[in-house]
C-alpha angles and dihedrals in degrees: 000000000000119000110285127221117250119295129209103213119230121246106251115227137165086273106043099035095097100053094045095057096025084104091070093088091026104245117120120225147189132181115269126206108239083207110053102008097238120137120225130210122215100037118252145181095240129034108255085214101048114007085237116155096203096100124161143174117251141180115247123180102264100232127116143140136256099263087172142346154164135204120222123220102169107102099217097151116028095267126131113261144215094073125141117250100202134186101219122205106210109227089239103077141355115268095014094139139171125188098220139142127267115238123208095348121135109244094226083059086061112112144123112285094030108158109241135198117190126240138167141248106186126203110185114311094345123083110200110209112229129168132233130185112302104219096187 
């Protein structure tokens, strides 16, 4: 993986533990609602659709498509520019969608629709899920 701009890391809590190190064994999740089956990003206490409290973490299949993105070109933090910054929809469910970074992806193949598969850059105990080209 290419050199990656600098990262804030996130603070880890009792409800965001399981999406931040979910990465360790490679498998992306999100809380799901036991009672109507939505998933919900960022996680939260209390399901938006339902108001339902029976949330879970569960393993989706970590594909998705470039729903919308920027690249950025201004150099603020030492790292190397340009790199995408992409808002990814989660082929689970629409509007399932996490802001993240593209890895080893040629800038000119950016584009809306892009098919995605997740991977992980891990930085101590957090492994930040990030997306590169899906071949398949």
């Amino acid at each position: 993986m290419s050199a990656a701009p600098f990262r804030v890391l996130p603070h880890l809590d009792d409800e965001n533990r399981f999406f931040w190190t979910s990465g360790a064994d490679g498998q992306l999740r999100f809380l799901r609602c036991g009672d109507c089956s939505e998933y919900v990003h960022p996680p939260a206490p209390e399901c938006p659709a339902c108001a339902g409290r029976r949330l879970s973490p569960e393993v989706v299949s970590g594909r998705g498509e470039v729903f919308s993105y920027t690249i950025n070109h201004q150099q603020w933090d030492g790292s190397p520019e340009p790199y995408v910054i992409a808002l990814v929809e989660i082929d689970e469910q629409i509007g399932l969608r996490l802001t993240t970074n593209l890895a080893d992806i040629d800038i000119d193949r950016v584009g809306v629709g892009l098919r995605l598969k997740v991977c992980f850059e891990q930085q101590g105990d957090v492994f930040l899920p990030m997306f590169t080209g899906d071949d398949r």
